[in-house]
LOTOR-124399 format. One record per residue: residue in three letters; residue number from 1; x, y negated, z negated of N, C-alpha, C, O, CB in turn. Coordinates in Angstrom, 1 decimal. Each point is the difference from the previous one (the first is absolute). Last residue first. Glycine has a CB too. Layout:
% residues N
@res->ALA | n->NUM | nX->X | nY->Y | nZ->Z | caX->X | caY->Y | caZ->Z | cX->X | cY->Y | cZ->Z | oX->X | oY->Y | oZ->Z | cbX->X | cbY->Y | cbZ->Z
...
***
This chain:
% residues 73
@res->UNK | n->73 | nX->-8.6 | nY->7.7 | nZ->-12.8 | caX->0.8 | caY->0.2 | caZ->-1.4 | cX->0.9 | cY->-0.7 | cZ->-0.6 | oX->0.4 | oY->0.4 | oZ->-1.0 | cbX->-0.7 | cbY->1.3 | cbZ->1.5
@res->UNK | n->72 | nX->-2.5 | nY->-1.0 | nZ->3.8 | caX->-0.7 | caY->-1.1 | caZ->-0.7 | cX->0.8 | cY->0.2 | cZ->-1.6 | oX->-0.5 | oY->-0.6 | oZ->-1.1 | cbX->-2.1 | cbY->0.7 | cbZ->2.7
@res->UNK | n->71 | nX->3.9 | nY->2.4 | nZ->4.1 | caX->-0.8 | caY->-0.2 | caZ->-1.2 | cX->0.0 | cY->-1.2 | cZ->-1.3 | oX->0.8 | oY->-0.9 | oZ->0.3 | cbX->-0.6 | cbY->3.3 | cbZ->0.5
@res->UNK | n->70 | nX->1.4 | nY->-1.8 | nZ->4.1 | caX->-1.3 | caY->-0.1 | caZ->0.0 | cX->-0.3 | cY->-0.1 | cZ->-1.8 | oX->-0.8 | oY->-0.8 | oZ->-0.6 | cbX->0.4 | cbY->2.3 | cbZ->3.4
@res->UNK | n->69 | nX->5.6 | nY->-2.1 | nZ->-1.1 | caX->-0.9 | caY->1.0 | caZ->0.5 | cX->-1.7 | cY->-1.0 | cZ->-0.9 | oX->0.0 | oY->-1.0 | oZ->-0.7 | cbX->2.2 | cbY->4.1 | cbZ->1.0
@res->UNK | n->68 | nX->1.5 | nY->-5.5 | nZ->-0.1 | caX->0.7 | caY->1.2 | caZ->1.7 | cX->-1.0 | cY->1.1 | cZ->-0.5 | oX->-0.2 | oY->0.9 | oZ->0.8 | cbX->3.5 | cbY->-1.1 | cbZ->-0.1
@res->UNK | n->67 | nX->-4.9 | nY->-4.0 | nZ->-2.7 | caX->1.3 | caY->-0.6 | caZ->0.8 | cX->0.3 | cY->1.0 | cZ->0.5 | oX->0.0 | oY->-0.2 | oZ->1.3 | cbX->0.9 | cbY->-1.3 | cbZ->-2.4
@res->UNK | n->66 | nX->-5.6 | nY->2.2 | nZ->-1.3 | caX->1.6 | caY->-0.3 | caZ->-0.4 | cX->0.7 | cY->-0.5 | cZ->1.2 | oX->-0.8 | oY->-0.1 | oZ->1.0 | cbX->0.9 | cbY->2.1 | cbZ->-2.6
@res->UNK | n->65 | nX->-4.7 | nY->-3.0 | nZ->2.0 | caX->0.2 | caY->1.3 | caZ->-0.6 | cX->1.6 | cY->-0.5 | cZ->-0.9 | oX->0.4 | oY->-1.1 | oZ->-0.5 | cbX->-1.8 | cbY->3.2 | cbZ->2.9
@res->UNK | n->64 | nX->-3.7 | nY->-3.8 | nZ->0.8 | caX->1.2 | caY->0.2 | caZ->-0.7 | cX->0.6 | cY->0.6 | cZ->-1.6 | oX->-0.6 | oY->0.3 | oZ->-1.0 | cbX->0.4 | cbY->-2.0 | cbZ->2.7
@res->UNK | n->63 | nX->-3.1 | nY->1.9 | nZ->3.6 | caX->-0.4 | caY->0.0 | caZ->-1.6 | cX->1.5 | cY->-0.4 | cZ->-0.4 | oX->0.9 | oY->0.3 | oZ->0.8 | cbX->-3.0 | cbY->1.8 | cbZ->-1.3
@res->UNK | n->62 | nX->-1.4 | nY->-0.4 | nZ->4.9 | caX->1.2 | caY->-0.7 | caZ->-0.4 | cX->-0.1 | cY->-0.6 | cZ->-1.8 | oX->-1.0 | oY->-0.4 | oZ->-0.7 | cbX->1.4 | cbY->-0.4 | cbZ->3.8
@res->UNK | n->61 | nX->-3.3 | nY->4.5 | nZ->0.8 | caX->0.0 | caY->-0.7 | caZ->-1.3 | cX->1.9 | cY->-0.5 | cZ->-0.2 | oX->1.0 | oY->0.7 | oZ->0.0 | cbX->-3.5 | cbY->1.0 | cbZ->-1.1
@res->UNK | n->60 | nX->0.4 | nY->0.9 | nZ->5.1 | caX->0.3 | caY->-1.5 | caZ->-0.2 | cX->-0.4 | cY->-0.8 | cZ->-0.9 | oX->-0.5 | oY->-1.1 | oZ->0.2 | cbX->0.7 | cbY->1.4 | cbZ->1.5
@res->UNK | n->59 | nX->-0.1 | nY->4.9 | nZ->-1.4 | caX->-1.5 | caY->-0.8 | caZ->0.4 | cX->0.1 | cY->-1.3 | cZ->-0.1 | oX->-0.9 | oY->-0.6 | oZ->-0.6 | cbX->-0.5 | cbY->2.3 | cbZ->-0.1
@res->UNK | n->58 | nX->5.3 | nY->0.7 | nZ->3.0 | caX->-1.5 | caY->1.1 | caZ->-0.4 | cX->-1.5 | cY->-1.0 | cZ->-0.5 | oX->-1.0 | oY->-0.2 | oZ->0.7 | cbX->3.0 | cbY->2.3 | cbZ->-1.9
@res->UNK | n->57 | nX->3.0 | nY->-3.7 | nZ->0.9 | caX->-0.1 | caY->-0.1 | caZ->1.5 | cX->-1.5 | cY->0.9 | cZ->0.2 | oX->-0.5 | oY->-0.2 | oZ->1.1 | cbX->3.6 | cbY->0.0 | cbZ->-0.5
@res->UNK | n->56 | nX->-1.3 | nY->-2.3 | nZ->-5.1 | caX->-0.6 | caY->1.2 | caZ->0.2 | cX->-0.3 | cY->-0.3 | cZ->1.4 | oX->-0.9 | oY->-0.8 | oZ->0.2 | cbX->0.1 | cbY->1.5 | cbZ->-2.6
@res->UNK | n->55 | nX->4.5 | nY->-3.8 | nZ->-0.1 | caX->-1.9 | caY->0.3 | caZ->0.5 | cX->0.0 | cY->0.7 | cZ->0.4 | oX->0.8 | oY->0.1 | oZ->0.9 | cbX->-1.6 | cbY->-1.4 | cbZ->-0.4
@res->UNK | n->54 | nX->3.8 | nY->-1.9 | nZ->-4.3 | caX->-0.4 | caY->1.6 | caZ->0.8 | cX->-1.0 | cY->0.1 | cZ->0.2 | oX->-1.0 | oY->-0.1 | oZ->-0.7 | cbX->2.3 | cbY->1.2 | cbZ->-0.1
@res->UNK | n->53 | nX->2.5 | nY->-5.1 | nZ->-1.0 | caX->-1.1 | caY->0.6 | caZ->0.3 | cX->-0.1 | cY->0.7 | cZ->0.8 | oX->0.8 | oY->0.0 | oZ->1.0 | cbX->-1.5 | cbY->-1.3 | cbZ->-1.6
@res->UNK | n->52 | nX->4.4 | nY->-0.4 | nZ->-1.8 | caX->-1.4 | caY->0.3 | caZ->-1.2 | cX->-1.0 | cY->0.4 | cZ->0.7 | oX->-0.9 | oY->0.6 | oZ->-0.5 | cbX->1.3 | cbY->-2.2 | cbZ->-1.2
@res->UNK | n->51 | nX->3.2 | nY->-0.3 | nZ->5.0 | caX->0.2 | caY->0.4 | caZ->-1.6 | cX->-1.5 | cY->-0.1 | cZ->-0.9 | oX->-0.7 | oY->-1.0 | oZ->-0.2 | cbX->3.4 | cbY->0.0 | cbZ->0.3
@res->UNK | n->50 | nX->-3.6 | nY->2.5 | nZ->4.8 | caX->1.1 | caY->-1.3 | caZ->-0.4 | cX->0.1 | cY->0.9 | cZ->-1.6 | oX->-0.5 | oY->1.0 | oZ->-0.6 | cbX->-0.3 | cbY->-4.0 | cbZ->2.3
@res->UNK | n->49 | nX->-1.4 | nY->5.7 | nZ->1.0 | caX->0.0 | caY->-0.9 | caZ->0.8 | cX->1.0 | cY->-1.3 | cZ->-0.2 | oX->0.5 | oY->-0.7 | oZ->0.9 | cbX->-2.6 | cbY->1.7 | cbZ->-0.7
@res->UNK | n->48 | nX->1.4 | nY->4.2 | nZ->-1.2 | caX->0.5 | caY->-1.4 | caZ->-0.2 | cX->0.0 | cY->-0.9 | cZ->0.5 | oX->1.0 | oY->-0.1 | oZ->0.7 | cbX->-0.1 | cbY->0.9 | cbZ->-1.3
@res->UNK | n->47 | nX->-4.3 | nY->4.1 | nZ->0.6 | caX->1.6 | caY->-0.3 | caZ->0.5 | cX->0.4 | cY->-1.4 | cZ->-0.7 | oX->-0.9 | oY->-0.3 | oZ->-0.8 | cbX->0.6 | cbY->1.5 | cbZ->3.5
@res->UNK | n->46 | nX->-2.9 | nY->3.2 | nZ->-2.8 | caX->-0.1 | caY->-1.0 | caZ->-0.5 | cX->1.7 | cY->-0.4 | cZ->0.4 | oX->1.0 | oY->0.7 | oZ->0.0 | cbX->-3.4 | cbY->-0.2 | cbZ->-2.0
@res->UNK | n->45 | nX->-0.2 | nY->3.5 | nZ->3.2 | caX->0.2 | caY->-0.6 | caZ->1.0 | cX->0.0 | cY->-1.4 | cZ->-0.9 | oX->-0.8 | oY->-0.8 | oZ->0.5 | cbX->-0.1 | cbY->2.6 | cbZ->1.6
@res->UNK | n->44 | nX->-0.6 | nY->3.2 | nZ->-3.4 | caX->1.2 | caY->-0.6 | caZ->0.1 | cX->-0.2 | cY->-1.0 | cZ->1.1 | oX->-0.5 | oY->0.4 | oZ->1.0 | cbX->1.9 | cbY->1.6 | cbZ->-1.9
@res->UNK | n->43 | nX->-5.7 | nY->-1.0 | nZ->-2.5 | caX->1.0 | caY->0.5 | caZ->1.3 | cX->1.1 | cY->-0.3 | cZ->0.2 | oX->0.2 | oY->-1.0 | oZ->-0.7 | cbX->-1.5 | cbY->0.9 | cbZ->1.7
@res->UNK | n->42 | nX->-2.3 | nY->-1.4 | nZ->-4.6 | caX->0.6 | caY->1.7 | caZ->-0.1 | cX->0.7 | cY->0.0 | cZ->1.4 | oX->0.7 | oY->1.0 | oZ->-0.1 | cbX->-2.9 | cbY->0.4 | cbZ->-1.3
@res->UNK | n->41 | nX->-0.9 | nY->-4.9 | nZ->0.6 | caX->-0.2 | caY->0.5 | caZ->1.0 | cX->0.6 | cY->1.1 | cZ->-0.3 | oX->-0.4 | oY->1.0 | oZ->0.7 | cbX->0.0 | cbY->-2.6 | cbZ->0.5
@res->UNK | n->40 | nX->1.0 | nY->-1.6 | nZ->-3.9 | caX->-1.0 | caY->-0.2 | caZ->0.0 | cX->-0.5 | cY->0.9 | cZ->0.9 | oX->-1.2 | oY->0.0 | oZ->-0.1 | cbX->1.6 | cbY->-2.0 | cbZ->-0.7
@res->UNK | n->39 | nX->4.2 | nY->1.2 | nZ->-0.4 | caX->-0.7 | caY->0.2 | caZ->-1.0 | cX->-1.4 | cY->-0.3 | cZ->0.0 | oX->-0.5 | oY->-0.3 | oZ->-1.1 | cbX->2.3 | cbY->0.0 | cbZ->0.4
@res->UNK | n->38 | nX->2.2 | nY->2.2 | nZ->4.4 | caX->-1.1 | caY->-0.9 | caZ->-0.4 | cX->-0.6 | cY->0.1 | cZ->-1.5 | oX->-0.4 | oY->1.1 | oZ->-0.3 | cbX->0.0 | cbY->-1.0 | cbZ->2.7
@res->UNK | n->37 | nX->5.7 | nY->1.7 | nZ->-1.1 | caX->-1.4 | caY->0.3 | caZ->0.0 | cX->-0.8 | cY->-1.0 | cZ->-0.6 | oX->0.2 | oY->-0.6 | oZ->-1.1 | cbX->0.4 | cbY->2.9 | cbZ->0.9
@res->UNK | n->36 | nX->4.4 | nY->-2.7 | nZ->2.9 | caX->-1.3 | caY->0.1 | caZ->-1.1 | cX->-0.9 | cY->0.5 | cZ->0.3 | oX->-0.5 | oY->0.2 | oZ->1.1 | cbX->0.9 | cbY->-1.7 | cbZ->-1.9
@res->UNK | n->35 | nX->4.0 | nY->1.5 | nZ->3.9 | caX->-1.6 | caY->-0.6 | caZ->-0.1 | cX->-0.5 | cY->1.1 | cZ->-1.1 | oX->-0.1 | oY->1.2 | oZ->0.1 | cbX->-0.5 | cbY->-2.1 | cbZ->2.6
@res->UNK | n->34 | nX->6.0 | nY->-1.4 | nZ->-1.9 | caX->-0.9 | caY->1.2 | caZ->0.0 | cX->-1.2 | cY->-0.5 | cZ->-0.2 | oX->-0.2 | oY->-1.1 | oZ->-0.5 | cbX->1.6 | cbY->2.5 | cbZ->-0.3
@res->UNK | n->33 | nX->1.9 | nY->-4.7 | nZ->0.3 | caX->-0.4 | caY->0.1 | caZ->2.0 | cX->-1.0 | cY->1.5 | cZ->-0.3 | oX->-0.8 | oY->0.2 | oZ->0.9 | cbX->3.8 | cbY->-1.3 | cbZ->0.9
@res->UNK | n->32 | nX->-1.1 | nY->-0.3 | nZ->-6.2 | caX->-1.0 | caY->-1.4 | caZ->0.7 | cX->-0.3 | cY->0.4 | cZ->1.2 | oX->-1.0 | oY->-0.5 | oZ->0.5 | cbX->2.0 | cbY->-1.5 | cbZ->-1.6
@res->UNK | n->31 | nX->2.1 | nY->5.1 | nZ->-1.6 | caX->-1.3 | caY->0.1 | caZ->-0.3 | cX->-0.9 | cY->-1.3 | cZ->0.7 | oX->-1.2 | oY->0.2 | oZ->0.2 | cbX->1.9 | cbY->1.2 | cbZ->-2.6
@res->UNK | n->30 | nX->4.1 | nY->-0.9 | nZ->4.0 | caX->-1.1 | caY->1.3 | caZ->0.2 | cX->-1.6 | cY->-0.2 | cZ->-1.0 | oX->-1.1 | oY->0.3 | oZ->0.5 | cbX->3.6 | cbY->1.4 | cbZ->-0.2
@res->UNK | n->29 | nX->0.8 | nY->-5.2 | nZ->-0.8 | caX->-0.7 | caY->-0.1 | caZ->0.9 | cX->-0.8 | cY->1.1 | cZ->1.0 | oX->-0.9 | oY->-0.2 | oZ->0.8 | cbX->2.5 | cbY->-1.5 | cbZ->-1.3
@res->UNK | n->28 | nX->1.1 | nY->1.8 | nZ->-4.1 | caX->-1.6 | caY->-0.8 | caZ->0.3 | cX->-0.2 | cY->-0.5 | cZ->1.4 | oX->-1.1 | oY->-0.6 | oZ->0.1 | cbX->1.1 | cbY->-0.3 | cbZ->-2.5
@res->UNK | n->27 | nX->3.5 | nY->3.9 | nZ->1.6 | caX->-0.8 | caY->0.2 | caZ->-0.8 | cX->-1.7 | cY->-1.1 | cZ->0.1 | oX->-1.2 | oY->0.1 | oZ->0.2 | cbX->3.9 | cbY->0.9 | cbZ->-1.4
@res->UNK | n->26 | nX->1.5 | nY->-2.6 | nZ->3.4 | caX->-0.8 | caY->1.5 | caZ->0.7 | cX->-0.8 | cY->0.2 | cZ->-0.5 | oX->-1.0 | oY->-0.5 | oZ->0.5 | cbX->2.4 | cbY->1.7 | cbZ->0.0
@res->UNK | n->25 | nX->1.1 | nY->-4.2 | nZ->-3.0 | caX->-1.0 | caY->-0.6 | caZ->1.2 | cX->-0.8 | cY->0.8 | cZ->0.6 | oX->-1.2 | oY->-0.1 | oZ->0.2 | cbX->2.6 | cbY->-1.2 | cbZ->0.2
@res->UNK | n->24 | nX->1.9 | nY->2.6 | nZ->-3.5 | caX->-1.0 | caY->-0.4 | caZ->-0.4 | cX->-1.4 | cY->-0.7 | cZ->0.8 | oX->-1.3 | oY->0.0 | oZ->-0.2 | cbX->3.2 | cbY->0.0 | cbZ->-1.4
@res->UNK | n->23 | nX->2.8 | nY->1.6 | nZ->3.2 | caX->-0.9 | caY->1.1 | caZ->-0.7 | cX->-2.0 | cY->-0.4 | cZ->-0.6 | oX->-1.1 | oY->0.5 | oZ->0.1 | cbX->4.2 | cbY->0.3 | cbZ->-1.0
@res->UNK | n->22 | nX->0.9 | nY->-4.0 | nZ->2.6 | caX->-1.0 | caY->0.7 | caZ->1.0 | cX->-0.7 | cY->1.2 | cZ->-0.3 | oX->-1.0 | oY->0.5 | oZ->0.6 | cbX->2.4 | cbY->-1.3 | cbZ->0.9
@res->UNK | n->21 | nX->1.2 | nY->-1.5 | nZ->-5.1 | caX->-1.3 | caY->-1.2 | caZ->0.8 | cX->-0.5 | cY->1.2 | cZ->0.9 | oX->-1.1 | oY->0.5 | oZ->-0.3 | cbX->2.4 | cbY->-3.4 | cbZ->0.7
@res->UNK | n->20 | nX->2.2 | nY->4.3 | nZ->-2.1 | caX->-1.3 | caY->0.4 | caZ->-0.9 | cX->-0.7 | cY->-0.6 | cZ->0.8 | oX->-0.9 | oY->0.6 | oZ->0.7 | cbX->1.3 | cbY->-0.4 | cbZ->-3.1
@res->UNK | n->19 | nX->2.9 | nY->-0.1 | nZ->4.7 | caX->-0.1 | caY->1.2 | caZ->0.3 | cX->-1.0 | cY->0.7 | cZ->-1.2 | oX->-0.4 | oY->1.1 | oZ->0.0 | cbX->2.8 | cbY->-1.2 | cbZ->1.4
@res->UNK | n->18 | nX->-0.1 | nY->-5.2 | nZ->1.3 | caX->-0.4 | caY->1.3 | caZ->-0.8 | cX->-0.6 | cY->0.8 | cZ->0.1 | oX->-0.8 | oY->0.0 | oZ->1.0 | cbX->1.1 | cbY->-0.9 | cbZ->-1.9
@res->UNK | n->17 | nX->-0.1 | nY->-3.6 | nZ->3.0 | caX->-0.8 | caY->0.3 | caZ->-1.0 | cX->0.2 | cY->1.1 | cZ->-1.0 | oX->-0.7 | oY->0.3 | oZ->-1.0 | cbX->-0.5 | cbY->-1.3 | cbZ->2.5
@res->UNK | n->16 | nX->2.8 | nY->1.0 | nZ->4.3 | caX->-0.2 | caY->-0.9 | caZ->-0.7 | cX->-0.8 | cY->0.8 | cZ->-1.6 | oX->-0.6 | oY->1.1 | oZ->0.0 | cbX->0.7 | cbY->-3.0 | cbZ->2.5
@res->UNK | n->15 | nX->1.5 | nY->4.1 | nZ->1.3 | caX->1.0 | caY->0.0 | caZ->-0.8 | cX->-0.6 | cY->-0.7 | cZ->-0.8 | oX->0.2 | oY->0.4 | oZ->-1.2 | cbX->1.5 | cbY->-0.1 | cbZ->2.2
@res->UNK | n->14 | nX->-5.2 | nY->0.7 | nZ->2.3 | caX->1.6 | caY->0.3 | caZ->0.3 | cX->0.4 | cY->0.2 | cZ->-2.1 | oX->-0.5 | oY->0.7 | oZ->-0.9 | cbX->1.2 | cbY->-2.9 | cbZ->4.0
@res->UNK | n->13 | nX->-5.4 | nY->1.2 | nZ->-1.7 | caX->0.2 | caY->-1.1 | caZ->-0.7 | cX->2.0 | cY->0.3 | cZ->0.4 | oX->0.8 | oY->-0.9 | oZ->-0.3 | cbX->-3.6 | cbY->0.8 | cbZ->-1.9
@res->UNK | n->12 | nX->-1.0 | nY->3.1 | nZ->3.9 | caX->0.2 | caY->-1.4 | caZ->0.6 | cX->0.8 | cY->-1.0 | cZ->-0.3 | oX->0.3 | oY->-1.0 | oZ->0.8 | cbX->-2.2 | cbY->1.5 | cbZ->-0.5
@res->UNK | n->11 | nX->1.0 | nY->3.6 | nZ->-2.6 | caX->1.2 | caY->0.5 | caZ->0.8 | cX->0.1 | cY->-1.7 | cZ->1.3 | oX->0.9 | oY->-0.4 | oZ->0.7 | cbX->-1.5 | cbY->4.2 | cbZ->-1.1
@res->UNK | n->10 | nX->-2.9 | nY->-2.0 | nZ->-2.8 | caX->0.7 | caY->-1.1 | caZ->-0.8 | cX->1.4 | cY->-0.3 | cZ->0.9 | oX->0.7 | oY->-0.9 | oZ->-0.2 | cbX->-1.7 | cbY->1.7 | cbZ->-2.5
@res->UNK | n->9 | nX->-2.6 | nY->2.9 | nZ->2.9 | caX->0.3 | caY->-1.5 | caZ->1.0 | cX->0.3 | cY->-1.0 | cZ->-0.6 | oX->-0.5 | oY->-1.1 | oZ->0.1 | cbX->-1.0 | cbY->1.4 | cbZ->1.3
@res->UNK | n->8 | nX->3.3 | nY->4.6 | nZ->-2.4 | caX->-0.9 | caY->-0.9 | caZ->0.6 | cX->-0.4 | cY->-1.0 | cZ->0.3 | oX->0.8 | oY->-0.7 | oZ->0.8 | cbX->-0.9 | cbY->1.8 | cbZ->-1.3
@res->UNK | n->7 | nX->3.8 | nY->1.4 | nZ->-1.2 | caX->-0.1 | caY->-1.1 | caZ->-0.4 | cX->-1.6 | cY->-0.5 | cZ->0.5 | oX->-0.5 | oY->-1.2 | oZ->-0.1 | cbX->3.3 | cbY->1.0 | cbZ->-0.1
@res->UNK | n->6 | nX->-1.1 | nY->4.8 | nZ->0.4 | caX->0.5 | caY->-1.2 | caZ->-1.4 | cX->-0.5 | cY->-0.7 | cZ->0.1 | oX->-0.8 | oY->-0.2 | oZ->-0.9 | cbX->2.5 | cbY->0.2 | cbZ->0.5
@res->UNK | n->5 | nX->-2.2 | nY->2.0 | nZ->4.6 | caX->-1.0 | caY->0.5 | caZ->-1.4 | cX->0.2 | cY->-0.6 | cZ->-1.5 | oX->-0.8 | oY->-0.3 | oZ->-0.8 | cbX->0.9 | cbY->2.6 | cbZ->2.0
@res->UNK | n->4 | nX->0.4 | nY->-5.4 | nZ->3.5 | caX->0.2 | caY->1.5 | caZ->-0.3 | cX->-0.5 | cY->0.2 | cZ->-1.4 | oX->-0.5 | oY->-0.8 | oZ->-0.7 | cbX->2.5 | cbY->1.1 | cbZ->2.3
@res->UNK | n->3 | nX->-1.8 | nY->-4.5 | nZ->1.9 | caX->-0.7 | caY->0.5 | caZ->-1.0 | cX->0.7 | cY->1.6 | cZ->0.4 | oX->0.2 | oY->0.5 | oZ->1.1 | cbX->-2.6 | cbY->-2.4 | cbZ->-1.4
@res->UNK | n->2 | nX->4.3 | nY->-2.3 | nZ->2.9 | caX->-0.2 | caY->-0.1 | caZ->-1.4 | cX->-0.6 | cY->1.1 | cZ->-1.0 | oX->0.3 | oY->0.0 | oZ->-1.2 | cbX->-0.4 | cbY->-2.1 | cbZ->2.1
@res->UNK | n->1 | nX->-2.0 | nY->1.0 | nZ->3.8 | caX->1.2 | caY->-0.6 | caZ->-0.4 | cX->0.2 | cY->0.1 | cZ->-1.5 | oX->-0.9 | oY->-0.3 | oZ->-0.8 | cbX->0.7 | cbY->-1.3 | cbZ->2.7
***
């Protein structure tokens, strides 16, 4: 429902909010649902569990981080 290539899955939201809002949203919501790389294990499979925190589905190290991605900057 809603998703194509413009707008991807921001395409849930219809008409509503605009066309920066949903730009901007996309943008960070592609980097928070992609899987990271572990900082202790080197593998891809670090996911979000909530805001600030990320657990490595490989050697179930959980840690916190930033808000949509993993790193500490």
């Amino acid at each position: 429902m809603g998703r194509t290539k413009k707008v991807g899955s921001t395409g849930r939201f219809g008409v509503r909010y605009g066309k920066g809002v949903k730009k901007r949203f996309l943008k960070i919501e592609t980097v928070q649902k992609q899987k990271h790389t572990c900082p202790r294990c080197l593998r891809t499979g670090l996911k979000r569990v909530s805001s600030g925190i990320w657990l490595c589905e490989r050697c179930g190290m959980k840690f916190a981080g930033k808000a949509y991605e993993p790193g500490s900057k």
